[in-house]
C-alpha positions in Angstrom: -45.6 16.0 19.0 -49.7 15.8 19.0 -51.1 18.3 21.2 -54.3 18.1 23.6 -55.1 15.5 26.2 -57.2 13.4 24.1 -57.1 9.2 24.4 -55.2 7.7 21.6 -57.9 4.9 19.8 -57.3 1.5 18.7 -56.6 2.5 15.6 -54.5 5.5 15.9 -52.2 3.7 18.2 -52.0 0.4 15.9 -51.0 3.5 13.1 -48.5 5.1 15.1 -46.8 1.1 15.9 -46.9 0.6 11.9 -45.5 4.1 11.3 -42.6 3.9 13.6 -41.4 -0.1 12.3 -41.4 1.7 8.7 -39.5 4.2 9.8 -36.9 1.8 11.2 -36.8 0.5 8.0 -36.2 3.4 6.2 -32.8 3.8 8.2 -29.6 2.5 6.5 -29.0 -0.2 8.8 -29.1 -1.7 12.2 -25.5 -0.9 13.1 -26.4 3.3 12.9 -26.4 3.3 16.9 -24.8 5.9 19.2 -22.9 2.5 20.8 -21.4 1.8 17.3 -20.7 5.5 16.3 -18.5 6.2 20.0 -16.9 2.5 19.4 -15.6 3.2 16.3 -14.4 6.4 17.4 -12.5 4.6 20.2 -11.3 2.0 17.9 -10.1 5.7 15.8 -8.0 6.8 19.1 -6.5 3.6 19.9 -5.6 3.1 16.1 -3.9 6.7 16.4 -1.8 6.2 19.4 -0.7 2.9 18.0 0.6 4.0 14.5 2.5 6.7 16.5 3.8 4.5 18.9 4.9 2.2 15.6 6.1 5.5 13.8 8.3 5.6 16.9 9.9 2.3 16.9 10.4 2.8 13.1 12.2 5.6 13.5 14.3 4.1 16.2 15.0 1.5 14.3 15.8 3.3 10.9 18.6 5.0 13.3 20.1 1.9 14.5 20.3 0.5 11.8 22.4 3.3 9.9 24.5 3.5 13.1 25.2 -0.3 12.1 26.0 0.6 8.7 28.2 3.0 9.0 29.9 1.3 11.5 30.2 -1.6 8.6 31.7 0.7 6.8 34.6 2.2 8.9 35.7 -1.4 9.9 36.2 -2.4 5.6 38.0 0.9 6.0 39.8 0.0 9.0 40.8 -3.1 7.0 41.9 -1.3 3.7 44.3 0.9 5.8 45.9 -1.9 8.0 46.2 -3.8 4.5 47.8 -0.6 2.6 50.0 -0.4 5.4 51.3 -3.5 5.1 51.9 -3.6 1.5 54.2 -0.6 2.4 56.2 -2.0 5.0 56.8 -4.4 3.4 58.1 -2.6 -0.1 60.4 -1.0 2.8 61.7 -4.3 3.6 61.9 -5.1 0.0 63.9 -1.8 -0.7 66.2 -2.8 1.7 66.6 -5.8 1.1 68.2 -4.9 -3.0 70.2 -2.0 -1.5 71.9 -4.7 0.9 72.1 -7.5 -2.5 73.6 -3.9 -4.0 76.5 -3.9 -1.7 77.0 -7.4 -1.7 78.0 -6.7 -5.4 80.3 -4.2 -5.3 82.2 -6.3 -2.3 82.1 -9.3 -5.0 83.4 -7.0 -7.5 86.1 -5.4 -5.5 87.5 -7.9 -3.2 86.9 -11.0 -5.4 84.8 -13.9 -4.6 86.6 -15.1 -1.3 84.6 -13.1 0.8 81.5 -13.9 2.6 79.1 -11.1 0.9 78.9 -13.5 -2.5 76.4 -16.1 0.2 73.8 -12.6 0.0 73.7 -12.7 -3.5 71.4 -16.0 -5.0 72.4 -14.9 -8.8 75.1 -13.3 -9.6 74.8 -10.1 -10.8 77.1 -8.6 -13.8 76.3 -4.8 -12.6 79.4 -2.4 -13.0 79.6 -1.4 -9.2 78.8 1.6 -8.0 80.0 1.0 -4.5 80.2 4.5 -3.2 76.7 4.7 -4.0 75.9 2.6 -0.9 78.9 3.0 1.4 76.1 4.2 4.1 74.3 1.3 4.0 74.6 -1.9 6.3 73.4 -5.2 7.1 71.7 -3.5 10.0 69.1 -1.5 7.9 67.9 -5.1 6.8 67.7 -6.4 9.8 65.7 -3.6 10.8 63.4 -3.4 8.3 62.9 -7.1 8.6 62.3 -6.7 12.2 59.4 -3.6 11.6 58.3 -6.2 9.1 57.6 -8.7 11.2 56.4 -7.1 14.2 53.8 -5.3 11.6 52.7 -8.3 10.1 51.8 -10.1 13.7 49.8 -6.5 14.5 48.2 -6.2 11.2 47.0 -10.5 11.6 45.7 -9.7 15.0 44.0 -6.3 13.6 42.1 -8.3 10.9 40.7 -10.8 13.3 39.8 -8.4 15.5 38.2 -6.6 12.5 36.7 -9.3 11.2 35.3 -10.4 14.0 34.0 -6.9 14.4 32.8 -6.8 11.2 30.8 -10.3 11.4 28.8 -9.2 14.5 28.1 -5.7 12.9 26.6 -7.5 9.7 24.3 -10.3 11.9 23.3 -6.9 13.5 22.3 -5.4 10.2 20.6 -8.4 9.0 18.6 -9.1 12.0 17.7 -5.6 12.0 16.4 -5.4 8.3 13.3 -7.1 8.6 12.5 -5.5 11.9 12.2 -2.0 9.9 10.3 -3.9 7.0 7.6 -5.5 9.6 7.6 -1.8 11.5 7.1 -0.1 8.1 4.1 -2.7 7.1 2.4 -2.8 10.3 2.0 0.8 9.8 0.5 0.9 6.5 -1.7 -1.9 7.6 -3.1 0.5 10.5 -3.2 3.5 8.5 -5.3 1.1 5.6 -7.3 -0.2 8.8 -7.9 3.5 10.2 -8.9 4.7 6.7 -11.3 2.0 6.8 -12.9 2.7 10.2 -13.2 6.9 9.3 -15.1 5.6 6.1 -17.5 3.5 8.3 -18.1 5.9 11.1 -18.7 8.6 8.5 -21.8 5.8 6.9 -22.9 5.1 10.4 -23.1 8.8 11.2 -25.0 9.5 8.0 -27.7 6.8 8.8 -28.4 8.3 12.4 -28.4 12.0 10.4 -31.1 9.9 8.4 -32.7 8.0 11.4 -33.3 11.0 13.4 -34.5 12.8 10.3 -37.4 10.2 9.7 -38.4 10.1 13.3 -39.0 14.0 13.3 -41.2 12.9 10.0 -43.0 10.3 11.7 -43.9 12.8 14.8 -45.1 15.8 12.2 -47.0 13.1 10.5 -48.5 12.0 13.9 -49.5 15.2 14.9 -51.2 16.1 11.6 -53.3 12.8 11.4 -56.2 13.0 13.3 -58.2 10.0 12.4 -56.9 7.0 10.5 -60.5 4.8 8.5 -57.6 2.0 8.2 -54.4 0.8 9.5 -53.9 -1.9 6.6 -54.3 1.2 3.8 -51.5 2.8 5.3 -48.4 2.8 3.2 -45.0 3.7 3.0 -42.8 5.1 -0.2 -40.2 2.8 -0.6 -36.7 4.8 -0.8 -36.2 2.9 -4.4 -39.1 4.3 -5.3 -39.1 8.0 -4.5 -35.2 9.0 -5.0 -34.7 6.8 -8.2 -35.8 6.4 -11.7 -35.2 3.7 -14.2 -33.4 5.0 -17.2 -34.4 4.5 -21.0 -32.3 1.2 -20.5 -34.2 0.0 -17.3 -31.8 0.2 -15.2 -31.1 2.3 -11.8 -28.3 4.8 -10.9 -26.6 2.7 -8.8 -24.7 6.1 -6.9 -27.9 7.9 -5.7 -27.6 7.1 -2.1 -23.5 8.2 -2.2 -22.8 11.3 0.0 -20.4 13.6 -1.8 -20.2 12.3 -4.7 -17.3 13.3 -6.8 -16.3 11.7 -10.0 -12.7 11.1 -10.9 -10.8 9.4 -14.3 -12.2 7.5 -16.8 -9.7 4.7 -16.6 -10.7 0.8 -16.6 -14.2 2.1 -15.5 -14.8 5.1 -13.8 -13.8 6.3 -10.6 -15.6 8.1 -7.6 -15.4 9.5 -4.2 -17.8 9.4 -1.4 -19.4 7.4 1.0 -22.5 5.1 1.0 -24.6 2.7 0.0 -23.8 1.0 -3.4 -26.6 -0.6 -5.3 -26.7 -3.1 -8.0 -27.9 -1.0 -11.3 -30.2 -3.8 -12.6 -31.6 -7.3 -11.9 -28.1 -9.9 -11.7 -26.5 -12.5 -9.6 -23.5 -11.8 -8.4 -20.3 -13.7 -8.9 -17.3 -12.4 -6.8 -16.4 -10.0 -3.8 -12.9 -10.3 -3.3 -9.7 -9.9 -5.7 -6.5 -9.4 -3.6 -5.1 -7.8 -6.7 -7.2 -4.8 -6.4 -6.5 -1.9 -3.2 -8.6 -3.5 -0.3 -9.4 -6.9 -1.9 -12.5 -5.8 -2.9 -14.0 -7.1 -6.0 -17.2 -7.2 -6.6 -18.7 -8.7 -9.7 -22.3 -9.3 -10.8 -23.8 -10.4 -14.3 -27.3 -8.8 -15.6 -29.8 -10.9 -16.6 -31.9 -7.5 -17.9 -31.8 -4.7 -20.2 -29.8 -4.2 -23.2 -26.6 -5.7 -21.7 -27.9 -9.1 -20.5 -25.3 -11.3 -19.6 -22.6 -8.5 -19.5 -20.4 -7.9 -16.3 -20.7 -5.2 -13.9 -17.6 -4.7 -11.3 -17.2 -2.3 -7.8 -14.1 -2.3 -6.3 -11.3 -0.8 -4.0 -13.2 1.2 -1.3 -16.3 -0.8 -0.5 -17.1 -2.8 2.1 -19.6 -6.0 0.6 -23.1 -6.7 1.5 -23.5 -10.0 -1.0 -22.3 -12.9 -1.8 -21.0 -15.0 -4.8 -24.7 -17.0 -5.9 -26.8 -14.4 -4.5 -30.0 -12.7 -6.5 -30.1 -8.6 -7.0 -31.8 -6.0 -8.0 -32.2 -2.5 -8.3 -33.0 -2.3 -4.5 -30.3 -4.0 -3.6 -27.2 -2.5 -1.6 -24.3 -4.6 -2.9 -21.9 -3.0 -0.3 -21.0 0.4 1.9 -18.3 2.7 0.1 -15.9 4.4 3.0 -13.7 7.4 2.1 -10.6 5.5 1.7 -7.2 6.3 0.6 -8.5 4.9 -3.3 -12.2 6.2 -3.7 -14.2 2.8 -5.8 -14.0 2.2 -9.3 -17.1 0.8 -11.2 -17.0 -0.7 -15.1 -17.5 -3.8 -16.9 -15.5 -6.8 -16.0 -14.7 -10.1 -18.0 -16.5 -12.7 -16.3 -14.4 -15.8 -17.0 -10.9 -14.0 -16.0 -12.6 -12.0 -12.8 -10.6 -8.9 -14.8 -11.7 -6.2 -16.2 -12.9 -5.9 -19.7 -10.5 -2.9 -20.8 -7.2 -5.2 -19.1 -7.9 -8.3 -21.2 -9.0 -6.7 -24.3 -5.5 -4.6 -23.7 -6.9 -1.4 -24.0 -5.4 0.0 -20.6 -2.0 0.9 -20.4 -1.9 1.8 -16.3 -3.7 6.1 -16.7 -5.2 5.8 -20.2 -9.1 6.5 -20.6 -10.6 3.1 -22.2 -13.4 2.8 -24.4 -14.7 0.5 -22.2 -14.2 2.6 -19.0 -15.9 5.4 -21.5 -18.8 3.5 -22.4 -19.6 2.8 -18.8 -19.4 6.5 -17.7 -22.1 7.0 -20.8 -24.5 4.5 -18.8 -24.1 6.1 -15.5 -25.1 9.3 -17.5 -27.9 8.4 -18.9 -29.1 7.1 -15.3 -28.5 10.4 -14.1 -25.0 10.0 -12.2 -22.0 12.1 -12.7 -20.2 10.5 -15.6 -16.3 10.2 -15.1 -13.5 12.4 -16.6 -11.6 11.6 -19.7 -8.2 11.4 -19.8 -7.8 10.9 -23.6 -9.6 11.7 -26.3 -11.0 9.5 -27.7 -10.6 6.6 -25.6 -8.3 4.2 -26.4 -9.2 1.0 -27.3 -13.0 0.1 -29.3 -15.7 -2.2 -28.0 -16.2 -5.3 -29.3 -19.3 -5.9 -32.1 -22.4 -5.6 -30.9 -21.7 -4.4 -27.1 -25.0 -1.7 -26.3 -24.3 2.6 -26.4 -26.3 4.4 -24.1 
């Protein structure tokens, strides 16, 4: 702070009122408040509890419904058995049934066709007898097995229905419960993709007050040192364009120099990063897209250059960024076109086709789901030579070629 009791003039006052708006401007954006930062670390807790409180009923219902299933299962069981059973009393009855015809036989062989056993018999049988054979044997074990026939056939009807009817309310159970566990299981990755979101953002809004607080200890040094200002309106600020970027051979601007922890990943379609931050367009465009829903998150960002060496090529950022633009709008180098959060994907940046909203290494058919490009490849070279990180190859060389005429770097 400035020392010594002296009264502030005109001029050093109108100073110290331009210095402090510039240094507001400086900040990374109005939403860097303490409110903001404790809100979305409320909205963290609440998110918490409720994807545990969801894990819960998942888990619950993951257990019901394999208590329901197996259950299914014993009572297909339950209706094998009663069936097998069955089928065996009623070979019993059958067995019986041709030891009695037996008998009949040998009685029709031995006392002649007057008696009574030929009305057993429905064809005639021309078996030598073996009478002795069956001497033990009556009418009565017929009659019994009949009768354990029977009364096994009413149990095993009224088993099945019961079974069945068992069976039917078991499966509606099943059924009502499957999409229970499927809207359980996508409700939690929607939180956990929603609480990813809202780390990435606090960890951007935390950043900026970092940055905020940062400038207003400058702006105090710088009030305490200046003494006498001759005039307010020669007063300027550096722009932060201006001092923490340069403009490559190409013209254009690293569009990653604001990203906090920047870490570089494959060379794929483009090139992939981690961190968090502002994003900026890398040259002078108008953007075209923001949103594929084919892409993690939805985002898509697309804008065309109208500058440099690649004039009317594509650029794309995607997965892990929150937009700042919209289709039809004007950029430049200055220009944030959205905030990247640390995310369960990181973004990835390349060229894009502009009449598919694809990528150029997907419709060219260079990329093959992990495969390095030469388009993702000769992206990384640009970020390069504009003093990024460039991306890590996964193949060499990259599969694929450019098409005739597209600019190296």
């Amino acid at each position: 702070m400035a020392r010594g009791p002296k009264r502030p003039s005109v001029r050093r006052l109108f100073f110290a009122a331009m210095l402090a708006s510039s240094v507001v401007a400086l900040a990374i954006g109005p939403t860097a408040s303490a409110s903001n930062v404790n809100a979305d670390q409320s909205k963290i807790a609440r998110l918490e509890a409720q994807i545990s409180a969801e894990g819960a009923t998942a888990q619950l219902l993951v257990a019901r419904l394999d208590t329901e299933i197996a259950k299914e299962i014993r009572i297909k069981q339950l209706l094998t058995s009663t069936q097998r059973a069955l089928k065996t009393d009623e070979a019993a009855k059958t067995k019986s049934a041709r030891k009695l015809q037996l008998i009949a036989v040998d009685t029709y062989v031995y006392e002649g066709s007057s008696g009574g056993a030929s009305t057993l018999i429905s064809v005639p049988s021309a078996l030598s007898s073996v009478a002795s054979v069956y001497a033990n044997l009556s009418a009565g074990e017929l009659q019994t097995a009949e009768t354990t026939y029977r009364v096994n056939v009413h149990r095993v009807v009224l088993d099945e229905a019961a079974l069945k009817k068992q069976e039917s309310a078991v499966a509606a159970v099943v059924r009502s419960l499957i999409p229970d566990r499927f809207a359980a299981n996508a409700a939690i990755v929607k939180d956990d993709a929603l609480l990813a979101g809202v780390r990435g953002n606090l960890k951007i809004l935390l950043a900026a007050d970092r940055k905020r607080q940062q400038a207003e200890a400058a702006a105090e040094k710088q009030l305490s040192k200046q003494s006498i200002v001759e005039s307010a309106s020669s007063v300027k600020l550096p722009s932060p364009v201006a001092t923490s970027a340069t403009s490559g051979r190409s013209g254009y601007v690293d569009p990653l120099r604001a990203v906090s922890a920047l870490s570089p990943s494959r060379v794929d379609q483009g090139v992939d990063y981690d961190g968090f931050g502002p994003v900026y367009a890398l040259g002078d465009g108008v953007v075209l897209s923001t949103v594929n829903g084919g892409w993690p998150g939805g985002t898509f960002i697309t804008y065309r250059l109208t500058d440099g060496p690649a004039a009317g090529l594509v650029v794309y950022v995607a997965e892990d960024i929150v937009p700042r633009v919209f289709p039809g709008e004007s950029v430049t180098p200055n220009t944030v076109l959205g905030d990247m959060y640390e995310g369960p994907t990181g973004i990835e940046t390349g060229w894009a086709d502009g009449s598919l909203g694809d990528t150029m290494a997907m419709v060219t058919g260079e990329f093959g789901g992990s495969n390095s490009t030469a388009f993702g490849a000769n992206f990384s070279e640009l970020l390069i030579s504009l003093g990024a990180p460039g991306g890590i190859l996964q193949n060499s060389p990259p599969s694929g070629g450019l098409l005739a005429g597209w600019p190296s770097w």
